[in-house]
C-alpha positions in Angstrom: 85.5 105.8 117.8 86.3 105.5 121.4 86.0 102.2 124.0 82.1 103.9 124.7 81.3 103.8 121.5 82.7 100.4 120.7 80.5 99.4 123.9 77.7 100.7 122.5 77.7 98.4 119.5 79.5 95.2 120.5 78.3 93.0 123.5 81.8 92.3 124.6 82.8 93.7 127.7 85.6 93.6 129.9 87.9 91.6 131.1 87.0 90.0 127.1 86.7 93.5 125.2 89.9 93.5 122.8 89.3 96.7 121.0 90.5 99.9 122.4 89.9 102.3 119.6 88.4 102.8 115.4 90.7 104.6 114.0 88.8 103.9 110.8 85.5 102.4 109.6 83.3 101.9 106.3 81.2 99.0 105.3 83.9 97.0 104.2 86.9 97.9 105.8 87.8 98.3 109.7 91.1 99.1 111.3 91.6 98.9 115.2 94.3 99.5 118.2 94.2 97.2 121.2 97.0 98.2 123.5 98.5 95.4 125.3 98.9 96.0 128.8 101.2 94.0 131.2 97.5 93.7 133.9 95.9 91.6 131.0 94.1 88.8 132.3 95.6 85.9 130.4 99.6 87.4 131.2 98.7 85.8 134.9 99.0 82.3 132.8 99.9 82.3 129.6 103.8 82.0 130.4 104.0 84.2 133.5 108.0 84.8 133.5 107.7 84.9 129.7 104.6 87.1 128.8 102.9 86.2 125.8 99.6 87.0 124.1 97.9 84.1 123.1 97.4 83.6 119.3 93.9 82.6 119.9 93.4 86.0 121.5 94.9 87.8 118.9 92.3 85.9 116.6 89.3 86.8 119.0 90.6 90.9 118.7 90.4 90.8 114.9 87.0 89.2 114.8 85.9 91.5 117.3 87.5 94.2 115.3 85.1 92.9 111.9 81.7 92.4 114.7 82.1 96.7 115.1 82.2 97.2 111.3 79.6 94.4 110.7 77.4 95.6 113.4 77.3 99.0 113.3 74.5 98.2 110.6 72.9 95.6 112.7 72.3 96.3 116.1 71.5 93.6 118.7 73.4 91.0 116.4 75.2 88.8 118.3 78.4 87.4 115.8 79.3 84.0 116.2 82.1 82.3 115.1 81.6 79.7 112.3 84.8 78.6 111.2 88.6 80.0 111.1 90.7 79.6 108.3 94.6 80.3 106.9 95.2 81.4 110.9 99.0 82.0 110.9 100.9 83.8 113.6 104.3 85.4 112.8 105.8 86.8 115.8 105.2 87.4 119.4 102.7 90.5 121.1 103.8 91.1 124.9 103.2 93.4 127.0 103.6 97.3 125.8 102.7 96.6 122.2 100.2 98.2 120.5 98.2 95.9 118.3 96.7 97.6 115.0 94.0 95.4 113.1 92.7 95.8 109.6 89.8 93.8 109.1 88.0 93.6 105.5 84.7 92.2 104.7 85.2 89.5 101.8 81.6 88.2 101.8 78.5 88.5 102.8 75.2 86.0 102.2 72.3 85.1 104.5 73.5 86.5 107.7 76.9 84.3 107.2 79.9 86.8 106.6 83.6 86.1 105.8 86.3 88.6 106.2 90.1 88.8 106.4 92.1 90.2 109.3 95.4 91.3 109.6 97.0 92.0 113.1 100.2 94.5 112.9 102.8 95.5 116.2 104.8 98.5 114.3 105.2 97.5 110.7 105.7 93.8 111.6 103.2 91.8 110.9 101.7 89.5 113.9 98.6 87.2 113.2 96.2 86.9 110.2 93.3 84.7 109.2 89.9 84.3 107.3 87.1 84.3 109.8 83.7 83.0 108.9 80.9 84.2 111.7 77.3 84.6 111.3 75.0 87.0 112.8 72.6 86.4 115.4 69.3 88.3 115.6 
């Protein structure tokens, strides 16, 4: 699935879109590419001589990573986050890294979903948490 696509089903756009590509998709399981460029808003500030993404970006990409899977079902959902949990970020994302992001749906009750992300650069992993969201009609 390509950035028209994802467009088409999430209400993101830019310069806050932070999913590039589906590289795979089912009703329970999502995996994503975001590639981190160097004219990314947030490099301008976030540690301008010292380029870093910001762990509560990385967070926002895998949540917007589970909307696509969780909304390709649902469209003109908004998600909304509810709560973030186990959050944990393991090493740095700069510019020129490609950020892959597997996303799995843990549970699912009354328009309140909970799913697990994991955020990869190479085989290293980056960031991963438990986000709780529910979905907007």
């Amino acid at each position: 699935m390509d950035i028209e696509a994802i467009k088409r089903i999430l209400p993101h756009r830019e310069p806050f879109l932070f999913v590039d590509e589906v590289l795979e998709i089912s009703e329970e399981r999502i995996v994503t590419k975001r590639e981190i460029r160097r004219e990314d808003f947030f490099f301008a500030g976030h540690f301008p001589e010292e380029p870093i993404m910001p762990g509560v970006l990385m967070i926002e990409a895998l949540a917007q990573s589970g909307a696509v899977m969780l909304l390709q079902n649902n469209p003109g959902a908004i998600p909304l986050f509810m709560g973030i949990d186990r959050a944990r970020f393991r090493k740095i994302v700069r510019p020129g890294d490609c950020l892959v992001m597997e996303v799995k749906l843990l549970q699912s009750r009354a328009g309140v979903v909970k799913i697990s992300g994991i955020a990869r650069v190479g085989d290293s992993v980056v960031c991963e948490a438990t986000i709780i969201a529910g979905l907007k009609k």
